[in-house]
Backbone as CSV, one residue per row, in Angstrom:
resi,resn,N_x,N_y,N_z,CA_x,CA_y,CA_z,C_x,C_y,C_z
1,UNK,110.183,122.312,121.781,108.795,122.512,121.398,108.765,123.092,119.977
2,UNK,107.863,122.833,119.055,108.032,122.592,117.746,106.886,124.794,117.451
3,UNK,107.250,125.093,116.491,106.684,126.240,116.394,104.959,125.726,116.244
4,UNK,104.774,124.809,115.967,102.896,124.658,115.781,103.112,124.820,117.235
5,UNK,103.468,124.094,118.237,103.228,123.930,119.660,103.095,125.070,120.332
6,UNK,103.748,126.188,119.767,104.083,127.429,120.459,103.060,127.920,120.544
7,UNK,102.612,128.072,119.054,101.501,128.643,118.423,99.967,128.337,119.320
8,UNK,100.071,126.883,119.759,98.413,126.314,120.297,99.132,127.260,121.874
9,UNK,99.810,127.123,122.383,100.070,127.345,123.684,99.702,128.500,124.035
10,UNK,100.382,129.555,122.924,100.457,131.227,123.088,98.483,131.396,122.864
11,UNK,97.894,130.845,121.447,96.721,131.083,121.006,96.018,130.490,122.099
12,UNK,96.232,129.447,122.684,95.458,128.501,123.723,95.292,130.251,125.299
13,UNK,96.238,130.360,125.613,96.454,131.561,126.715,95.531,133.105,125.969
14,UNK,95.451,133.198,125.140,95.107,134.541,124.328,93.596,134.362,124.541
15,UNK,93.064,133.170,124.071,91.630,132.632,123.996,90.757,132.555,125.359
16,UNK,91.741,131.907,126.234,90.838,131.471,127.713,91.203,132.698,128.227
17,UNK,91.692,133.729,127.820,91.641,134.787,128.824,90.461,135.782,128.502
18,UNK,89.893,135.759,127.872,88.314,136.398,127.341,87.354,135.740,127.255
19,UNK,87.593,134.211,127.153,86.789,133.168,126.814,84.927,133.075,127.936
20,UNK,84.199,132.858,127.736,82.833,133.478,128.327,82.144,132.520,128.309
21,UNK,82.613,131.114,127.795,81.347,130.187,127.083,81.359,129.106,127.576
22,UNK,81.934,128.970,128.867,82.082,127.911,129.805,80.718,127.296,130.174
23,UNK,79.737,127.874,129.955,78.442,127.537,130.527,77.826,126.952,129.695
24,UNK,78.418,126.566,128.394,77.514,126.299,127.267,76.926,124.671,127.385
25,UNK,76.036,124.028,127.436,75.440,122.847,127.432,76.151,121.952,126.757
26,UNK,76.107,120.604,127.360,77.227,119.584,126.272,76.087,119.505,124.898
27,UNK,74.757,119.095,124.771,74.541,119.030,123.587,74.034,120.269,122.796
28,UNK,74.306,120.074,121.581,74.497,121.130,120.803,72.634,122.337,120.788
29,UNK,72.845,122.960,121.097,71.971,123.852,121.513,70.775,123.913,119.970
30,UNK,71.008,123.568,119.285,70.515,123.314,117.505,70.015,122.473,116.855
31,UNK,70.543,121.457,117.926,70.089,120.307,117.344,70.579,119.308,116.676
32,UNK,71.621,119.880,115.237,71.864,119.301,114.105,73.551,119.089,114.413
33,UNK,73.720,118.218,113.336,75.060,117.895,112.955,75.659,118.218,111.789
34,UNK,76.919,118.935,110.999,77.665,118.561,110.197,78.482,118.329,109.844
35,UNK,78.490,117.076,108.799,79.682,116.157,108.906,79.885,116.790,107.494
36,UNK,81.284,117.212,107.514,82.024,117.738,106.510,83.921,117.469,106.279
37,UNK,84.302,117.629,105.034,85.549,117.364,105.029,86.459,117.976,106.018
38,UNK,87.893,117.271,106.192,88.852,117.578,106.844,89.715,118.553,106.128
39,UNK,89.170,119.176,104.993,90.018,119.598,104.305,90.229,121.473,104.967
40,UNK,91.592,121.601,104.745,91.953,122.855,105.950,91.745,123.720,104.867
41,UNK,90.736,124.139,103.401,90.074,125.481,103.047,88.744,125.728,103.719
42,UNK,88.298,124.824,104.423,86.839,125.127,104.856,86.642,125.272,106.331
43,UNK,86.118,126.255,106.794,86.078,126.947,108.060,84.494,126.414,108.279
44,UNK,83.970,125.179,108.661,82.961,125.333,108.676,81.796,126.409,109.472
45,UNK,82.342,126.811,110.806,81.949,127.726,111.429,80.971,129.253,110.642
46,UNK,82.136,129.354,110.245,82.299,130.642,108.795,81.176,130.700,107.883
47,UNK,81.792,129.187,107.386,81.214,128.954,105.834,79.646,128.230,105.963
48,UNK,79.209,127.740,107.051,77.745,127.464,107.646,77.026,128.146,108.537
49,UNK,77.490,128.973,109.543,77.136,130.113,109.989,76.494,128.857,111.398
50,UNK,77.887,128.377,111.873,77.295,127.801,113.540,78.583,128.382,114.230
51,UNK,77.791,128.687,115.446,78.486,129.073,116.398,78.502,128.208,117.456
52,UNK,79.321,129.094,118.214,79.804,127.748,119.852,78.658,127.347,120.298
53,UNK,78.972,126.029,120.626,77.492,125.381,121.364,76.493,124.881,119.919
54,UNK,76.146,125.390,118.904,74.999,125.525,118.359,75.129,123.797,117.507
55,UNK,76.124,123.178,117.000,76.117,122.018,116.234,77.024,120.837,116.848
56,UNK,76.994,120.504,116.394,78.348,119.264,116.045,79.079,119.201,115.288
57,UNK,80.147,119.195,114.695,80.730,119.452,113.841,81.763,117.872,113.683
58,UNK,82.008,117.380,112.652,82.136,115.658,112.544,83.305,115.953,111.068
59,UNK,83.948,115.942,111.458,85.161,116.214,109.737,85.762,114.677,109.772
60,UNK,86.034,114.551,108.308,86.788,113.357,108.165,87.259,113.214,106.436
61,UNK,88.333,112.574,106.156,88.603,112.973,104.690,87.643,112.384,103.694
62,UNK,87.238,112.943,103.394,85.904,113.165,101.888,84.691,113.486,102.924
63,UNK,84.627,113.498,104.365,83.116,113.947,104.797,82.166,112.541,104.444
64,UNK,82.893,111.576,104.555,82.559,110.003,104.728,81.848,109.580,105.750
65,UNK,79.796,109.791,105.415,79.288,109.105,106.654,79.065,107.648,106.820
66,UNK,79.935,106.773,105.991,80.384,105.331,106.585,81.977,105.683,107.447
67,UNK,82.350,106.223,107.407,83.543,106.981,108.836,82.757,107.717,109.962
68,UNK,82.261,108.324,109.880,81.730,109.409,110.257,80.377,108.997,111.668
69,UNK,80.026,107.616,110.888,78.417,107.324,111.749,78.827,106.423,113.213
70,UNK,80.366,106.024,113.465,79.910,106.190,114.742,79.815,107.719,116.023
71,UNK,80.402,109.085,115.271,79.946,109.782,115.685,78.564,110.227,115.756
72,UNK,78.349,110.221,114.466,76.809,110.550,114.207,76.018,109.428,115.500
73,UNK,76.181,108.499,115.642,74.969,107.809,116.825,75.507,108.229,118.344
74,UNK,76.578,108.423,118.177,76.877,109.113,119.741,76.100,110.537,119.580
75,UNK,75.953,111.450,118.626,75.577,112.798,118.412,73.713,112.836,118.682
76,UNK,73.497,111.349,117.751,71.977,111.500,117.924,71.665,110.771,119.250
77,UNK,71.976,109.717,119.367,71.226,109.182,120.521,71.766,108.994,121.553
78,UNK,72.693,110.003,122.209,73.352,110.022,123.633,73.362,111.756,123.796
79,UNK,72.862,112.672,122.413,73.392,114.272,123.113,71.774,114.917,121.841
80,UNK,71.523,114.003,121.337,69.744,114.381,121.056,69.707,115.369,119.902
81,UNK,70.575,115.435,118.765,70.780,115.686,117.039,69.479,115.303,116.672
82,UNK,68.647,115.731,115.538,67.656,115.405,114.963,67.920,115.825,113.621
83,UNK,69.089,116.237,113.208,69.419,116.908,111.752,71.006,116.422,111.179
84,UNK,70.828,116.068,110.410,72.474,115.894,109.855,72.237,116.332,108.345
85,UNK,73.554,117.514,108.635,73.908,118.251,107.294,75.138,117.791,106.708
86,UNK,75.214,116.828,105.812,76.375,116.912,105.023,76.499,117.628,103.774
87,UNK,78.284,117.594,104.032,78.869,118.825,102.690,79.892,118.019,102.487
88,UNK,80.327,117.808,101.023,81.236,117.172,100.484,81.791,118.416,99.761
89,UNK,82.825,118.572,99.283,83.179,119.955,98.519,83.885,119.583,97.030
90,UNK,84.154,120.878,96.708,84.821,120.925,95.183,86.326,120.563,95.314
91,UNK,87.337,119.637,94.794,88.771,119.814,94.803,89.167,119.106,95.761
92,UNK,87.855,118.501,95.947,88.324,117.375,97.453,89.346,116.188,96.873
93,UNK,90.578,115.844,97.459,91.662,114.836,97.174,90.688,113.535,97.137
94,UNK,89.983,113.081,97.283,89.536,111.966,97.476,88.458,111.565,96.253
95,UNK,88.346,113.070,95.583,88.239,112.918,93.901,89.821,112.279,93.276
96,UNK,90.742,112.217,93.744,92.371,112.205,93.257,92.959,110.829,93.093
97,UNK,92.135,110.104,93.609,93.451,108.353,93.976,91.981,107.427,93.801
98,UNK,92.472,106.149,94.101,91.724,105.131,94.094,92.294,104.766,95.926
99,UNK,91.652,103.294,96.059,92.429,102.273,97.276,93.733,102.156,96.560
100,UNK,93.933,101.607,95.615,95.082,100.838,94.921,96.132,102.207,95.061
101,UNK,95.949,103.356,95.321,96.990,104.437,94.566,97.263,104.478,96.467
102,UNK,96.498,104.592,96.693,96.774,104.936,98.015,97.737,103.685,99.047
103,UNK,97.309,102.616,98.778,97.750,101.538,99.392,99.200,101.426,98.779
104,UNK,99.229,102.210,97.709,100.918,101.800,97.039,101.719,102.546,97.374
105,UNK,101.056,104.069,97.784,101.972,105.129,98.169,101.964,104.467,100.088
106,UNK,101.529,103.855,100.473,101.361,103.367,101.885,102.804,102.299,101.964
107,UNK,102.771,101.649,101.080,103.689,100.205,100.821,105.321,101.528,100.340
108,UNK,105.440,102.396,99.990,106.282,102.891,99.233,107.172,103.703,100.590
109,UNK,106.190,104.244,101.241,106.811,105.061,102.657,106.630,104.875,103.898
110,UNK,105.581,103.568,103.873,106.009,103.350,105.393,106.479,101.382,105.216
111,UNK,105.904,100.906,104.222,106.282,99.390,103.789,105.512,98.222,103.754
112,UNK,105.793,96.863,103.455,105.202,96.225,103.009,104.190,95.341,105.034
113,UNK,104.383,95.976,105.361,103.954,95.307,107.243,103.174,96.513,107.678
114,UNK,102.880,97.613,106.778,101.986,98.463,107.266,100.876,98.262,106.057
115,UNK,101.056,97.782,105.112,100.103,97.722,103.868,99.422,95.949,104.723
116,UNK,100.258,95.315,105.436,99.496,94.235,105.410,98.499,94.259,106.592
117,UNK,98.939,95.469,107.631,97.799,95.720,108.735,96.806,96.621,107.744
118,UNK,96.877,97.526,106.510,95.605,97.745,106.537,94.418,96.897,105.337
119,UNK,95.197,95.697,105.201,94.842,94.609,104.353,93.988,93.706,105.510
120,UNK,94.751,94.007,106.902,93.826,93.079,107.591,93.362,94.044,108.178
121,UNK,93.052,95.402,108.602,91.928,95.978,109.158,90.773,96.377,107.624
122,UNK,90.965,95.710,107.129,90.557,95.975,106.078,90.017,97.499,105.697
123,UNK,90.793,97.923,105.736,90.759,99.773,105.226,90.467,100.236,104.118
124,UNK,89.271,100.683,103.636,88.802,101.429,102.453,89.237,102.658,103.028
125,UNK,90.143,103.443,102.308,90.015,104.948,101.878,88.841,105.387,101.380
126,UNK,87.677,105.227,101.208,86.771,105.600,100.706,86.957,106.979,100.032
127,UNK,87.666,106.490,98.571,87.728,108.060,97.626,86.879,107.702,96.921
128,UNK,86.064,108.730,95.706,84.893,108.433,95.208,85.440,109.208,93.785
129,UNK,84.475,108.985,92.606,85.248,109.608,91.239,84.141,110.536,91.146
130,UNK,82.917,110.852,91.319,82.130,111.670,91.327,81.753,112.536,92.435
131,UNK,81.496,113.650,92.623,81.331,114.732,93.669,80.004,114.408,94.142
132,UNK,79.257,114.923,93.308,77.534,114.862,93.630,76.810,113.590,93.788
133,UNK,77.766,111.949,93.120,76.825,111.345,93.238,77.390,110.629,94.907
134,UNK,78.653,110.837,95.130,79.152,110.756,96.647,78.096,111.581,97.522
135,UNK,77.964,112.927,97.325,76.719,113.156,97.804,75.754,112.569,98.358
136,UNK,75.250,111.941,97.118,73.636,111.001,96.863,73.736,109.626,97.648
137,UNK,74.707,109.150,97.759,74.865,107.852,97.947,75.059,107.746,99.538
138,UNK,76.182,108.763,100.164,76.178,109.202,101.618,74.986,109.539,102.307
139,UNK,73.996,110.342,101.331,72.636,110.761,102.286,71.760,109.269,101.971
140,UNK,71.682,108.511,100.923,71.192,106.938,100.592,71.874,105.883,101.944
141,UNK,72.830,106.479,102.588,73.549,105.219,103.297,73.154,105.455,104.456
142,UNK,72.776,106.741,104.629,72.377,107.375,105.858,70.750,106.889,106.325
143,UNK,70.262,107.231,105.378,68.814,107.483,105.062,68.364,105.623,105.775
144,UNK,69.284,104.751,104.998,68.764,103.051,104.740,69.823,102.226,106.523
145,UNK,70.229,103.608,107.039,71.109,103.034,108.196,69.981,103.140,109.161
146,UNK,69.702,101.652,109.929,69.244,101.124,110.650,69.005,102.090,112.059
147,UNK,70.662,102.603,112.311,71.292,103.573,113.257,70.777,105.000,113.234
148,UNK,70.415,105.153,112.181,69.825,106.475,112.179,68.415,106.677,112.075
149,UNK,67.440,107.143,112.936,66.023,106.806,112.821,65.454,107.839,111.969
150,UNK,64.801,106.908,110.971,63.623,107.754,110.102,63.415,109.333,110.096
151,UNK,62.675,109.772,111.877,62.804,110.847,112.081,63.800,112.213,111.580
152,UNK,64.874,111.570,112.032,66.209,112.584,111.138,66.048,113.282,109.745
153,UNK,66.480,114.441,109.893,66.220,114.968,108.940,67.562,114.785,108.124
154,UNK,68.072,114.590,106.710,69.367,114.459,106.623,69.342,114.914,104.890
155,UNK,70.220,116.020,104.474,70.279,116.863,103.573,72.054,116.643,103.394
156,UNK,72.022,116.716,101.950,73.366,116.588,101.212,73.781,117.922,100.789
157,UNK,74.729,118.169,100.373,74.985,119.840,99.602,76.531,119.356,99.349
158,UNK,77.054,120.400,98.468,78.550,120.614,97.675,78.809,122.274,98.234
159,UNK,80.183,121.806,98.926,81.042,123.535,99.523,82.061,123.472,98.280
160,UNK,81.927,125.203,97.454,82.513,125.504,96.728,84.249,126.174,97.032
161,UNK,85.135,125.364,97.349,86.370,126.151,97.850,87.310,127.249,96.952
162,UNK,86.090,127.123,95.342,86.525,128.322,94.895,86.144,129.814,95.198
163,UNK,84.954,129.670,95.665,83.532,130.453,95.685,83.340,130.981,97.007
164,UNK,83.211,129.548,97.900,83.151,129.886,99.237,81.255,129.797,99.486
165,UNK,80.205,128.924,98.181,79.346,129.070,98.446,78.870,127.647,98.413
166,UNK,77.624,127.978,98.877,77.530,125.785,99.634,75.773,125.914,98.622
167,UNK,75.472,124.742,97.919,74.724,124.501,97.166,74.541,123.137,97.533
168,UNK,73.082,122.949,97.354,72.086,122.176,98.050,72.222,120.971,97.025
169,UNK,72.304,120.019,97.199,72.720,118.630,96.018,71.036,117.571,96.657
170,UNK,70.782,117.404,97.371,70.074,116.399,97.649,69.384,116.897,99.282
C-alpha cells in the first residue's frame, strides 16, 4: 500500500469517527453549483465559503464548462441547481500549452497509438491564451446552451492563487 493510500485510510477512520452529516440531503441544500479548476492551490470550500451539503462542486482542468456541462445538467435537472458559479483562476496551466504542445508531449510518453485514440476521440484540451476572456466565453457557452434553461442564474469570476481573493469578471 502506497503512503497516499495510508494517508486516505488513516484520514478516512479519523473523519467518520466524528463525522455527523450523514443526514444531509442528496441535493445541494443552496441551490447553486461551482465549477472550478482542478488545480490543487484552491480549496474551494475555503476560498467560496460552502459547506457540506450546501453546493456542488464540479472541478476540471481550466474549470471548462464544455467538460463540465454534463455534470452541470445532472446538477440542474435531476438534483434542482438554479445557480452556476464559475471561477477560472490566475496561473492556471491551461494558460501554458496549446492542443499541439500537449498532443506532442502525449505522442513523446505514452506514443504514437495513444495520440491516435485521442485524434479519434477527438480530444480538445481546451487551454485558452486569455484568463478573463475564457471567462466570458464559458459564461457565453453556458448562457446560449440549449441544456441550461434561461432561468439559471450563471456568473463568471477569476480566483487569485496569489491573493487568495476571487473577483467578479462577468
Amino acid at each position: 500500500m502506497s503512503a497516499i493510500q495510508k494517508n486516505v485510510e488513516a484520514t478516512s477512520e479519523q473523519y467518520s469517527s466524528s463525522f455527523t452529516k450523514g443526514h444531509l440531503a442528496l441535493p445541494p441544500a443552496k441551490k447553486y453549483l461551482v465549477l472550478t479548476c482542478m488545480d490543487a492551490r484552491i480549496d474551494p470550500a475555503q476560498a467560496f465559503g460552502i459547506e457540506l451539503g450546501d453546493a456542488h462542486v464540479i472541478r476540471n482542468a481550466g474549470a471548462s464548462a464544455v467538460d463540465a456541462l454534463r455534470s452541470i445538467v445532472i446538477s440542474e435537472q435531476l438534483l434542482g441547481t438554479t445557480e452556476i458559479v464559475l471561477v477560472k483562476h490566475t496561473g492556471c496551466g491551461m494558460l501554458t500549452f496549446k492542443n499541439e504542445d500537449a498532443y506532442g508531449v502525449v505522442e513523446k510518453n505514452l506514443g504514437a497509438k495513444a495520440v491516435a485514440e485521442l485524434k479519434e476521440k477527438k480530444l480538445d484540451f481546451l487551454p485558452f491564451p486569455q484568463l478573463e476572456a475564457a471567462v466570458e466565453d464559458d459564461v457565453k457557452f453556458l448562457q446560449a446552451s440549449k441544456l441550461v434553461p434561461d432561468s439559471v442564474t450563471i456568473s463568471g469570476w477569476v480566483y487569485e492563487v496569489e491573493t487568495g481573493k476571487t473577483r467578479r469578471v462577468v
